[in-house]
N, CA, C and O atoms as a DFTB+ gen file, in Angstrom:
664 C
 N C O
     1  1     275.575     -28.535       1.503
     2  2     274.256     -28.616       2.089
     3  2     274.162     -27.616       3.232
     4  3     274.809     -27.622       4.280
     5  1     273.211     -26.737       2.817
     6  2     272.999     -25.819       4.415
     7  2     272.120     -26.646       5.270
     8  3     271.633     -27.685       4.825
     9  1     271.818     -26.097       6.884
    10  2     271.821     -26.984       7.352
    11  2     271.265     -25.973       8.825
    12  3     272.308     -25.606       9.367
    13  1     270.157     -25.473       9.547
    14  2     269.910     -24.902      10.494
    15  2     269.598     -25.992      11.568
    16  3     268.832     -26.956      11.547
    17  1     270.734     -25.349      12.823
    18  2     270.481     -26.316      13.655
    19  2     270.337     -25.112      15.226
    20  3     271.327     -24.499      15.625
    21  1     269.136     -25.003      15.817
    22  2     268.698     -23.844      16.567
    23  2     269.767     -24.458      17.889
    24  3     270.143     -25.544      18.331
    25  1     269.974     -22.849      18.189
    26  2     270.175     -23.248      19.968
    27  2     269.793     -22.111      20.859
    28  3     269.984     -20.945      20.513
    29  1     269.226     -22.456      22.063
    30  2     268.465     -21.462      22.773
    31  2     269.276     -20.127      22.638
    32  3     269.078     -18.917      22.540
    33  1     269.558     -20.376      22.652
    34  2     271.311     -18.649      23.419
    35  2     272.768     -19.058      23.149
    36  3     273.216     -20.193      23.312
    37  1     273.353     -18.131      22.774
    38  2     274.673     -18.082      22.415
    39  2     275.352     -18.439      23.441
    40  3     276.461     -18.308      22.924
    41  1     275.613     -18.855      24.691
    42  2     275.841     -19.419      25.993
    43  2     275.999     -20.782      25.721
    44  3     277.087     -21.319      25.926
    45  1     274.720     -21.618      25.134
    46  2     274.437     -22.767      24.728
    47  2     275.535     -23.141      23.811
    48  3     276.422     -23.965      24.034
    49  1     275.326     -22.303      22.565
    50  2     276.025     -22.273      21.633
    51  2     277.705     -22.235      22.096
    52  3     278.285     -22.377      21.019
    53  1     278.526     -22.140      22.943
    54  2     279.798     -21.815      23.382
    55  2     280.302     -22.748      23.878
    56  3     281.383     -23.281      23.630
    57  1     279.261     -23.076      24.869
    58  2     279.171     -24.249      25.828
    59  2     279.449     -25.487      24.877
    60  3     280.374     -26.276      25.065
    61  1     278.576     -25.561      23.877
    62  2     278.729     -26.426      22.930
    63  2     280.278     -27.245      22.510
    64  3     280.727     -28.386      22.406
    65  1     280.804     -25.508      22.326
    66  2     281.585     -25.497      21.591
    67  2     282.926     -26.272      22.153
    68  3     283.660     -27.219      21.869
    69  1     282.747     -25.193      23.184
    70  2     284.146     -26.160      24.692
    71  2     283.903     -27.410      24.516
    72  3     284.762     -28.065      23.924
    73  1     282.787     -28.014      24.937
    74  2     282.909     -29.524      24.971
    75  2     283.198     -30.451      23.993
    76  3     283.644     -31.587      24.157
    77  1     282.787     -29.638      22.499
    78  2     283.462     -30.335      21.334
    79  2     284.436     -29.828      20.701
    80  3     284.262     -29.257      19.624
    81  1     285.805     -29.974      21.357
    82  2     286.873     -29.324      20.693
    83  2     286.635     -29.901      19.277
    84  3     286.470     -29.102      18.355
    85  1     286.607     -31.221      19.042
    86  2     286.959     -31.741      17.954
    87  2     286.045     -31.269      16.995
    88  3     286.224     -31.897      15.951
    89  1     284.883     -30.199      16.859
    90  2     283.749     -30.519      16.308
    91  2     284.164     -28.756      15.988
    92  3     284.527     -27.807      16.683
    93  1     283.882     -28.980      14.597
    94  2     284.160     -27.061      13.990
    95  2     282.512     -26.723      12.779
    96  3     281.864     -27.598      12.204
    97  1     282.310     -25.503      12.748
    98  2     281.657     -24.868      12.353
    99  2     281.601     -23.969      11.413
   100  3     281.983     -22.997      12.064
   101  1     281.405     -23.566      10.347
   102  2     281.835     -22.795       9.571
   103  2     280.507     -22.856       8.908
   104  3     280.063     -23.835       8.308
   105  1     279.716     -21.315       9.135
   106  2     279.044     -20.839       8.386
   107  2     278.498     -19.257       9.500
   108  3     279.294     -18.500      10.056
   109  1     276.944     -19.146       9.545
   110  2     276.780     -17.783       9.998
   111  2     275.719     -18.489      10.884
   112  3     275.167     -19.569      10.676
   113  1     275.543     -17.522      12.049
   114  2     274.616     -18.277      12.912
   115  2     274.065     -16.405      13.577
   116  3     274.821     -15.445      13.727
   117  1     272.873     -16.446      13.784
   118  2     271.648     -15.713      13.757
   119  2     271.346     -15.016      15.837
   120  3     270.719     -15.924      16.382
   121  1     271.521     -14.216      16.555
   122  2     271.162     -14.359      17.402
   123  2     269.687     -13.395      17.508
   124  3     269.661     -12.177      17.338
   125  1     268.507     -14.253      17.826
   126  2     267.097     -13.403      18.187
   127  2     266.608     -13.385      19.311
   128  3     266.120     -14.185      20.110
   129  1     266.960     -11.668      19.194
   130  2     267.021     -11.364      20.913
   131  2     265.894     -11.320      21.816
   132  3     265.872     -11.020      23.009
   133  1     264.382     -11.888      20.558
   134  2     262.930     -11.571      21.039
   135  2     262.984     -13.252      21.559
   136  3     262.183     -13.429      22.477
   137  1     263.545     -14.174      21.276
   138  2     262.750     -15.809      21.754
   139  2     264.056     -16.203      22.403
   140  3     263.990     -17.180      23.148
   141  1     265.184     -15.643      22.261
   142  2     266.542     -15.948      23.136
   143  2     266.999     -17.270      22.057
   144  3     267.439     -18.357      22.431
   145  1     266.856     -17.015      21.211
   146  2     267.492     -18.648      19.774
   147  2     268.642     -17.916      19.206
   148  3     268.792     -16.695      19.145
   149  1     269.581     -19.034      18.724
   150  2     270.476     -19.165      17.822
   151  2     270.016     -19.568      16.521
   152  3     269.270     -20.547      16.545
   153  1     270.273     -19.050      15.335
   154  2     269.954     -19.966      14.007
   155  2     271.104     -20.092      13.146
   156  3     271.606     -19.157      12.523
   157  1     271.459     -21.173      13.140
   158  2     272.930     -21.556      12.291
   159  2     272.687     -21.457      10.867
   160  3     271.478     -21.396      10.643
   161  1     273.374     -21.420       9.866
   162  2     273.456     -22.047       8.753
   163  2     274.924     -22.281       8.302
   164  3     275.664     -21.344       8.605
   165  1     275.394     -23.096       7.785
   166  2     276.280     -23.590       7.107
   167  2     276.840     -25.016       7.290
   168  3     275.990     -25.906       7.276
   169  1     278.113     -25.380       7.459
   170  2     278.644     -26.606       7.707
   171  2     279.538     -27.202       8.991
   172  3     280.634     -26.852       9.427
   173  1     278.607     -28.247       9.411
   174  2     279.347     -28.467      10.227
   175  2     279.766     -29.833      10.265
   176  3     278.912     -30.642       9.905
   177  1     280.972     -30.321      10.646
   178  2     281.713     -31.278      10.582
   179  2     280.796     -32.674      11.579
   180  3     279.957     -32.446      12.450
   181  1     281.298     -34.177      11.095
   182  2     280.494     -35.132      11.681
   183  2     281.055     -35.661      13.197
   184  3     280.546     -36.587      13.828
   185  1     281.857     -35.107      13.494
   186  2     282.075     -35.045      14.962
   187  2     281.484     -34.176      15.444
   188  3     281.308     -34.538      16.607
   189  1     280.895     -32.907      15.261
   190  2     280.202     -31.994      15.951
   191  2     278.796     -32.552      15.876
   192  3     278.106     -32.524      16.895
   193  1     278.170     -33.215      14.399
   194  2     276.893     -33.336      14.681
   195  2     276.659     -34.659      15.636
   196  3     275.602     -34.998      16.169
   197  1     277.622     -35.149      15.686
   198  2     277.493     -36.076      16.401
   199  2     276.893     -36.091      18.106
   200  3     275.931     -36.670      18.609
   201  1     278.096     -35.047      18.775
   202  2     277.340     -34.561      19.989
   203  2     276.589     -33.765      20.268
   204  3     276.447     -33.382      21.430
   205  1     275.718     -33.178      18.979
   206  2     274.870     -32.327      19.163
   207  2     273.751     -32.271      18.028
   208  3     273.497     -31.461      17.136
   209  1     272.963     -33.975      18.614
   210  2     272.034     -34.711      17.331
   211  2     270.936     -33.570      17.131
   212  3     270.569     -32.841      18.053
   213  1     270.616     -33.521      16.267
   214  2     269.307     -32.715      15.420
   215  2     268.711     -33.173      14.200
   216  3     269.308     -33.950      13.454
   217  1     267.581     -32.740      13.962
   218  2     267.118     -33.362      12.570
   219  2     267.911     -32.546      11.664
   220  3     268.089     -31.439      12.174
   221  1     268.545     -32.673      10.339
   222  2     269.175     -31.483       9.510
   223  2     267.777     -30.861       8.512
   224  3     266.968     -31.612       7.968
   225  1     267.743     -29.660       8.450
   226  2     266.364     -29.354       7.467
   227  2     267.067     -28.889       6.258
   228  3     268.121     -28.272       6.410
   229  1     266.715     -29.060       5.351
   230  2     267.579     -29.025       3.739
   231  2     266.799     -27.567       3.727
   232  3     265.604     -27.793       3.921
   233  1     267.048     -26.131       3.566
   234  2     266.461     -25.159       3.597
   235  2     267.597     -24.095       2.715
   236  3     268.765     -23.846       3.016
   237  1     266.807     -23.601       1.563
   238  2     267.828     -22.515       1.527
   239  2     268.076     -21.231       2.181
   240  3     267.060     -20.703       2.633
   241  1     269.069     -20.660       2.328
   242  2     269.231     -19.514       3.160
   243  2     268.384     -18.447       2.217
   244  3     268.229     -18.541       0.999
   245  1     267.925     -17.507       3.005
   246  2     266.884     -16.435       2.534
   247  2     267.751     -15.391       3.183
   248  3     268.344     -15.510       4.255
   249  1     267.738     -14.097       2.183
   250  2     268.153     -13.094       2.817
   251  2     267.135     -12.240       3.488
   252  3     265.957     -12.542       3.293
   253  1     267.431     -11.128       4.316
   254  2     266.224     -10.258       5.141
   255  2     265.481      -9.380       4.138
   256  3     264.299      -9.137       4.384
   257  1     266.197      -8.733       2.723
   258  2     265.792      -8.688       1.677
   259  2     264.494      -9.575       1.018
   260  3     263.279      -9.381       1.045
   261  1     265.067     -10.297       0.608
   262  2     264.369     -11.263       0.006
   263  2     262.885     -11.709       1.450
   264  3     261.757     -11.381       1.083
   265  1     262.964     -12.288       2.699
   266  2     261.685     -11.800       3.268
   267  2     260.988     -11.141       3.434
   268  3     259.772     -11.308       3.341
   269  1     261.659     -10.036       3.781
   270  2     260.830      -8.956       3.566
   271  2     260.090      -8.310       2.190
   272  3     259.162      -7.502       2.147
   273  1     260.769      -8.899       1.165
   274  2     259.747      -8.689      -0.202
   275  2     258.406     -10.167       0.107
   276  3     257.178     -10.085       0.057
   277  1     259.004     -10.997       0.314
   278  2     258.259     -12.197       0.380
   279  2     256.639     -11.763       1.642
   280  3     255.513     -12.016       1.214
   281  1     256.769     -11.280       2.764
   282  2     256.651     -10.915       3.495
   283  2     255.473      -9.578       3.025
   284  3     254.385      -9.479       3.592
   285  1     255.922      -8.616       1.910
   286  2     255.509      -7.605       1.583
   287  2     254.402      -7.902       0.008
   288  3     253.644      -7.027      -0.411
   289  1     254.534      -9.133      -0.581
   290  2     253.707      -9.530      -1.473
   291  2     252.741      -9.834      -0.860
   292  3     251.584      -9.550      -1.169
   293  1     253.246     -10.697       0.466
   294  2     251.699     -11.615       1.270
   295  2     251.009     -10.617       1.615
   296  3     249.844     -10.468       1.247
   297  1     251.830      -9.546       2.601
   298  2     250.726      -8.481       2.809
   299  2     249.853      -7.715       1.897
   300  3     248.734      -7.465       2.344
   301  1     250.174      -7.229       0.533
   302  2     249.917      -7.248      -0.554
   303  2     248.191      -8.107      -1.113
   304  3     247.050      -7.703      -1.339
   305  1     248.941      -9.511      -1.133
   306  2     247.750      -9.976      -1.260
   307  2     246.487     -10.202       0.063
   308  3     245.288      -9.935      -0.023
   309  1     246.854     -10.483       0.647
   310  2     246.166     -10.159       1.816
   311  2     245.047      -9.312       2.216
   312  3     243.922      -9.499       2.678
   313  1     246.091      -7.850       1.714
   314  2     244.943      -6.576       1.409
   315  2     243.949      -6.902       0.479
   316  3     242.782      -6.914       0.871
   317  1     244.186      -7.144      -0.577
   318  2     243.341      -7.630      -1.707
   319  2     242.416      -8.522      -1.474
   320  3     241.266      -8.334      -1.872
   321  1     242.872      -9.957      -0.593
   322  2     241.626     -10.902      -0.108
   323  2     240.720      -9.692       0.601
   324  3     239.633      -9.387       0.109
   325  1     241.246      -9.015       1.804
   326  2     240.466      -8.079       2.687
   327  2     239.707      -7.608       2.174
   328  3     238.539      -7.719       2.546
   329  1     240.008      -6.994       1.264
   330  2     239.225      -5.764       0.097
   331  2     238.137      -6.621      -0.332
   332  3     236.944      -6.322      -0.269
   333  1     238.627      -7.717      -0.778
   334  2     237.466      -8.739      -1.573
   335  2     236.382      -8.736      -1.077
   336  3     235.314      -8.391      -1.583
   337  1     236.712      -9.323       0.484
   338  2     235.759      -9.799       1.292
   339  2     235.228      -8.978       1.798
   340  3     234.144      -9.228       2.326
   341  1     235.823      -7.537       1.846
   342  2     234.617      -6.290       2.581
   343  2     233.443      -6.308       1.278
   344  3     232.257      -6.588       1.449
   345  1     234.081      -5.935      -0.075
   346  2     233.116      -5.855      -0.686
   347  2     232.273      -7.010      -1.040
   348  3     231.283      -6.894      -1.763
   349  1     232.701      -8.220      -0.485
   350  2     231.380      -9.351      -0.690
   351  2     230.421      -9.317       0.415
   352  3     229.249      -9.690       0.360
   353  1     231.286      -8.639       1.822
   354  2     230.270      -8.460       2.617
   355  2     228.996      -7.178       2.179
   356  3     227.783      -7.223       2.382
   357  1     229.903      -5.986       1.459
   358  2     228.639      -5.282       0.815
   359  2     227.244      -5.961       0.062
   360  3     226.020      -5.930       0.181
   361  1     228.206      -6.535      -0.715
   362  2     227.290      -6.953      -1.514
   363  2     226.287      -8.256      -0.650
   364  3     225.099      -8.255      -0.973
   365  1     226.539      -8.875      -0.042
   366  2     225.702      -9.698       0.809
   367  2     225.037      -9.172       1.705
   368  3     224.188      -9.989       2.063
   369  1     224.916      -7.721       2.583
   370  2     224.005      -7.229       3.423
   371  2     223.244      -6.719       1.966
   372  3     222.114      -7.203       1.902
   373  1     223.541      -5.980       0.947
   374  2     222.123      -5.468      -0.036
   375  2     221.299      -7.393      -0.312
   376  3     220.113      -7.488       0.005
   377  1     221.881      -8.458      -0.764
   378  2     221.253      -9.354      -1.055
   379  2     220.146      -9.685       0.272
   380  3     219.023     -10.182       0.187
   381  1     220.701      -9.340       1.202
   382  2     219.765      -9.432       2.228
   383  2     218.378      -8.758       2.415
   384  3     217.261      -9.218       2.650
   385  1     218.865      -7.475       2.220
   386  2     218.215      -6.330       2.497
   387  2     216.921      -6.487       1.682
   388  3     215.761      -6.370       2.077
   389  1     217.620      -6.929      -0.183
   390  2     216.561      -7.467      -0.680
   391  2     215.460      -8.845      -0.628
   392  3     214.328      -8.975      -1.094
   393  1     216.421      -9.869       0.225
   394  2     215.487     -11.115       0.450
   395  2     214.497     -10.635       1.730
   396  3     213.541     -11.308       2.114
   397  1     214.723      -9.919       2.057
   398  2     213.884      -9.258       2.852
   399  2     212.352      -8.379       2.339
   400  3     211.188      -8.538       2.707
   401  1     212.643      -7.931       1.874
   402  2     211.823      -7.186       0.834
   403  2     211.124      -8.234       0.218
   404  3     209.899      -8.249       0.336
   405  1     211.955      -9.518      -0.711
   406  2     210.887      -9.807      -1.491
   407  2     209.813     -10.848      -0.408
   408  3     208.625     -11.101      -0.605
   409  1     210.858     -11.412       0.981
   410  2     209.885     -11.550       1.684
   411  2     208.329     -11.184       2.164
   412  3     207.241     -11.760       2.181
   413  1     208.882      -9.852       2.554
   414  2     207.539      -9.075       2.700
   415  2     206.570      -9.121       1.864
   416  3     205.467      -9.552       2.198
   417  1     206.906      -8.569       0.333
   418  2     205.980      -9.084      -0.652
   419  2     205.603     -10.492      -0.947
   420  3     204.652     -10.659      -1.711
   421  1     206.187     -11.487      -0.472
   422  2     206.167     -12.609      -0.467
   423  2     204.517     -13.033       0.403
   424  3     203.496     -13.675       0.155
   425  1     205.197     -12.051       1.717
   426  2     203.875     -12.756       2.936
   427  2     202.527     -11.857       2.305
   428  3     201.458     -12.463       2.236
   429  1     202.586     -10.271       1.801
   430  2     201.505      -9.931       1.713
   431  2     200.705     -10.821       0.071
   432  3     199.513     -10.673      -0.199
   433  1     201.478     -11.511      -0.633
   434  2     200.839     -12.001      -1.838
   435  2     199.930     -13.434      -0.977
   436  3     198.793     -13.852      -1.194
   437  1     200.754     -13.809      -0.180
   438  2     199.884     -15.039       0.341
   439  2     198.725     -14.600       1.342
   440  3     197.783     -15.376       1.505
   441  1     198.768     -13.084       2.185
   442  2     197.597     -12.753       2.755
   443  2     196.489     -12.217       1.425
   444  3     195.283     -12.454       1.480
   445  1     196.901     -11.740       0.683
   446  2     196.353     -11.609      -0.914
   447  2     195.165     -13.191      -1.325
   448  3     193.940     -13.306      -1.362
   449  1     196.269     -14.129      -1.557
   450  2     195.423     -14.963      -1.769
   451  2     195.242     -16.025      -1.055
   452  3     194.910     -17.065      -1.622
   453  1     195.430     -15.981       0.406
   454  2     194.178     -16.180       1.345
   455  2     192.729     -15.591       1.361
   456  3     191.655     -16.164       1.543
   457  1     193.035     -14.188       1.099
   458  2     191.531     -13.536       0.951
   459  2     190.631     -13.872      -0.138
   460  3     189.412     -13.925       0.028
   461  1     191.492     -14.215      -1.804
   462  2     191.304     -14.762      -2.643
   463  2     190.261     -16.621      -2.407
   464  3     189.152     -17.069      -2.695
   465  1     191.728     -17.174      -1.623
   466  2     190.601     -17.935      -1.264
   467  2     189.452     -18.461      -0.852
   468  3     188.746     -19.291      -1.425
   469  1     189.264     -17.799       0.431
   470  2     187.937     -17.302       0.795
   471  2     186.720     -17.129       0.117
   472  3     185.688     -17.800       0.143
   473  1     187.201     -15.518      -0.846
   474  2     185.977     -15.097      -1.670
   475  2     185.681     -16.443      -2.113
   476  3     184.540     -16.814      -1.838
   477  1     186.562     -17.436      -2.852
   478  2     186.105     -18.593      -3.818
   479  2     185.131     -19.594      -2.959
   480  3     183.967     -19.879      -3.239
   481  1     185.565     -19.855      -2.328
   482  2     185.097     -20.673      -1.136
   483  2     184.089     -20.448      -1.150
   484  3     183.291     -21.335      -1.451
   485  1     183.503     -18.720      -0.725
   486  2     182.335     -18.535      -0.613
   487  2     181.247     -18.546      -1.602
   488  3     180.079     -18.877      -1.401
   489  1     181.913     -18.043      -2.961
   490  2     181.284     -18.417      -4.208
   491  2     180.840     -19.696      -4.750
   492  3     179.862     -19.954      -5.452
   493  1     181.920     -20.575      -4.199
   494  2     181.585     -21.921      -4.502
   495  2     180.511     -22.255      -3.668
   496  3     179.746     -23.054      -4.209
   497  1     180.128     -21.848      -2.311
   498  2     179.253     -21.953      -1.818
   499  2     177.861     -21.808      -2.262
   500  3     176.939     -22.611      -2.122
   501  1     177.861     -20.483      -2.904
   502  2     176.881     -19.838      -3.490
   503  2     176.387     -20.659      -5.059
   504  3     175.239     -20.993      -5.350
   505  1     177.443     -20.812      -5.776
   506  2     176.763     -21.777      -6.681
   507  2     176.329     -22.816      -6.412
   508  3     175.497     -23.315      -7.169
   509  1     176.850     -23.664      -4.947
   510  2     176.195     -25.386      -4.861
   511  2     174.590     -24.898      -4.418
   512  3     173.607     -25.452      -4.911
   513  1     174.480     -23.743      -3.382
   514  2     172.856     -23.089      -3.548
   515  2     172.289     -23.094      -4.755
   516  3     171.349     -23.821      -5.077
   517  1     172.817     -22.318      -5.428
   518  2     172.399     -22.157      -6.974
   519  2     172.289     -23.319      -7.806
   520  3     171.211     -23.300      -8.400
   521  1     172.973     -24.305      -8.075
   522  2     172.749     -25.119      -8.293
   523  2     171.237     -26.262      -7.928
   524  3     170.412     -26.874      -8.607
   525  1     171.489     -26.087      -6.660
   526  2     170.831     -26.593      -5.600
   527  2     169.356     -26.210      -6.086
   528  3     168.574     -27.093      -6.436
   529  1     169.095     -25.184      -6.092
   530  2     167.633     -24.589      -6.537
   531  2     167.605     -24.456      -8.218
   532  3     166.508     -24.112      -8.656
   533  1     168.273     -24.599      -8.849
   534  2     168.454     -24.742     -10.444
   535  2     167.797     -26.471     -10.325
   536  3     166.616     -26.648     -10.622
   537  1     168.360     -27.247     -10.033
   538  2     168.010     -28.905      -9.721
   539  2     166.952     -28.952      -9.248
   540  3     166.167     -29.566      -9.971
   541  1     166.459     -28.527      -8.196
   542  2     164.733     -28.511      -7.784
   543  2     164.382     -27.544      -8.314
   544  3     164.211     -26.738      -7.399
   545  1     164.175     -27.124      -9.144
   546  2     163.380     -25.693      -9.997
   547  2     163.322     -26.753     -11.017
   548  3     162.211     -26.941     -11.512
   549  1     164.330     -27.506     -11.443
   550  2     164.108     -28.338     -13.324
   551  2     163.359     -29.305     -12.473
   552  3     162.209     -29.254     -12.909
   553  1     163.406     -30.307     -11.321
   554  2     162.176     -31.470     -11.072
   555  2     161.098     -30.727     -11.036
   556  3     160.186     -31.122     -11.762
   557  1     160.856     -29.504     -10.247
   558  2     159.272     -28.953     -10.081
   559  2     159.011     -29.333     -11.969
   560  3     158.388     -30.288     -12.432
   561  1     159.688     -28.282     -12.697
   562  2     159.516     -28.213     -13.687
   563  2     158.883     -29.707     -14.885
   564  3     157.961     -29.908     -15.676
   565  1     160.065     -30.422     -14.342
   566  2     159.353     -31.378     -14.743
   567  2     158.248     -32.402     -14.506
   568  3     157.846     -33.181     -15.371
   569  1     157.847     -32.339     -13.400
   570  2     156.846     -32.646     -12.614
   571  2     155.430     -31.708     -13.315
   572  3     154.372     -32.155     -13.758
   573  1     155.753     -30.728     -13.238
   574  2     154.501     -30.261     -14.107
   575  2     154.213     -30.495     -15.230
   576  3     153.061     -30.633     -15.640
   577  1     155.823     -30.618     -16.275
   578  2     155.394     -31.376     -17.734
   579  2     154.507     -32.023     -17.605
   580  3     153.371     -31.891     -18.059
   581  1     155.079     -33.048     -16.758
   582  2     154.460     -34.654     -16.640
   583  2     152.732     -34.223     -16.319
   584  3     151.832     -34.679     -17.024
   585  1     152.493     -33.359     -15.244
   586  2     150.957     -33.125     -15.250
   587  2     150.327     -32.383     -16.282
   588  3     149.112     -32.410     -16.478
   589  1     151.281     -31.603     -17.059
   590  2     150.009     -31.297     -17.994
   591  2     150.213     -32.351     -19.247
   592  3     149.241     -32.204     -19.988
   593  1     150.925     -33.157     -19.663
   594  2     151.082     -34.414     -20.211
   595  2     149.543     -34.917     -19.994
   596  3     148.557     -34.742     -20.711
   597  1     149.678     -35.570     -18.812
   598  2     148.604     -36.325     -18.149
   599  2     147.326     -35.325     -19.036
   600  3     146.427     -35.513     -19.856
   601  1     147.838     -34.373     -18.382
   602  2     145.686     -33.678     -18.937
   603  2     145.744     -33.488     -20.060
   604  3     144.680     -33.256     -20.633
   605  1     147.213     -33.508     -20.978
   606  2     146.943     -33.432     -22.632
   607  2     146.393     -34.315     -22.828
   608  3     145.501     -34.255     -23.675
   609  1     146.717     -35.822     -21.995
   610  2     146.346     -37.327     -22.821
   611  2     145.003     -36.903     -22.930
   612  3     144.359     -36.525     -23.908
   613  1     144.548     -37.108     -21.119
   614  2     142.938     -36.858     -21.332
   615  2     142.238     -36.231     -21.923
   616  3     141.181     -36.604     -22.432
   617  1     142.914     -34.727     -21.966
   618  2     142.011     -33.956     -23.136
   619  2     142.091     -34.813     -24.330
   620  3     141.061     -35.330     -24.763
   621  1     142.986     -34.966     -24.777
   622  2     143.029     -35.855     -26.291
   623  2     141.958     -36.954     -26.624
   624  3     141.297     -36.967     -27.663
   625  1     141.864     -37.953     -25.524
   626  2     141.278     -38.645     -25.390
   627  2     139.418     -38.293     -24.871
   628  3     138.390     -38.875     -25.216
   629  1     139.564     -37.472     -24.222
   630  2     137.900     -37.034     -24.563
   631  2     137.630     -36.428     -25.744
   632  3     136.442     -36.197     -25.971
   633  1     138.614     -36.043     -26.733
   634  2     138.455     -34.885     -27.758
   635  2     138.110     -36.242     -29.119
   636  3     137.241     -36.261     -29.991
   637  1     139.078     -37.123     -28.827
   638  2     138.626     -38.403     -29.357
   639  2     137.059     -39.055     -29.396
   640  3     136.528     -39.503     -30.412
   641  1     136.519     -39.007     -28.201
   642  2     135.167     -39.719     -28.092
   643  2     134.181     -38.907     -28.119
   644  3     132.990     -39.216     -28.071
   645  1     134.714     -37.666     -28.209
   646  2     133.278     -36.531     -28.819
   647  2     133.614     -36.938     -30.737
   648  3     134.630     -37.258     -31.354
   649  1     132.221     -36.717     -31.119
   650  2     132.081     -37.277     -32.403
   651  2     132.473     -35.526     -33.212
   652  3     132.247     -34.427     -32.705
   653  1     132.925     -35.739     -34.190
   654  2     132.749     -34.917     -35.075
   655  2     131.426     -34.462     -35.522
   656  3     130.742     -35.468     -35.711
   657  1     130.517     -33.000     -35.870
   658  2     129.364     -32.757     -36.148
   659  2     129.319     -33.505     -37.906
   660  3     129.890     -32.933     -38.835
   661  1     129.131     -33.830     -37.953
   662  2     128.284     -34.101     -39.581
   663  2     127.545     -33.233     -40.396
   664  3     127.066     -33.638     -41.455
């Protein structure tokens, strides 16, 4: 079982060591000179872990090889998300550019038929006139039937009580 168990500085790591004669080590341990850590891997005996408790992380050892490919795919893909996303940003300022546009045509179709409405409005106006005088033009109208009705009867009726000549 490998087995990384950090220690600040190789100092630490020594110090360690003095105080646990009984406690041995055997594997490779890492010094990084950017955070001041130790990184162990290999085996160490249960008198050592004993005075020097840690969680154990079950990890396999990776070579600098092998990260750095690991390391060099991500960047890899990475570029590729990047790339993606510049060109979705292309493509999303033209979608803009055009909701914009059809906006515009959007507002001038509704000042369009606002004006539309209007004219109707006003037309409709114009026929309830029209109408209006179509409806009293047919009562006049019929109002006069009705009077010359009346003077047909009468004529009829005097035309009745004059006698025929013989």
């Amino acid at each position: 079982m490998k087995e990384k168990i950090p220690f600040y500085n190789e100092k630490e790591f020594n110090e360690m060591m003095k105080k646990t004669k009984k406690g041995t080590f055997s594997g490779w341990y890492i010094i990084n000179p950017e955070n001041k850590s130790v990184e162990f891997s290999g085996n160490f005996n249960r008198q050592f872990k004993l005075n020097k408790p840690v969680i154990p992380v079950n990890t396999e050892y990776v070579t600098r090889k092998e990260f750095n490919e690991y390391k060099d795919s991500n960047d890899q893909r990475l570029t590729k998300i990047e790339n993606k996303v510049d060109k979705l940003e292309v493509k999303v300022d033209k979608l803009e550019e055009k909701v914009d546009k059809l906006e515009a045509k959007v507002d001038k179709l509704e000042e369009k038929v606002d004006k539309l409405e209007a004219k109707v409005d006003k037309l409709e106006e114009k026929v309830d006139k029209l109408e209006a005088k179509v409806d009293s033009g047919f009562e006049m109208l019929a109002k006069i039937l009705a009077a010359i009705n009346k003077r047909l009867d009468s004529i009829e009726g005097r035309l009745d009580k004059i006698e025929p000549p013989k």
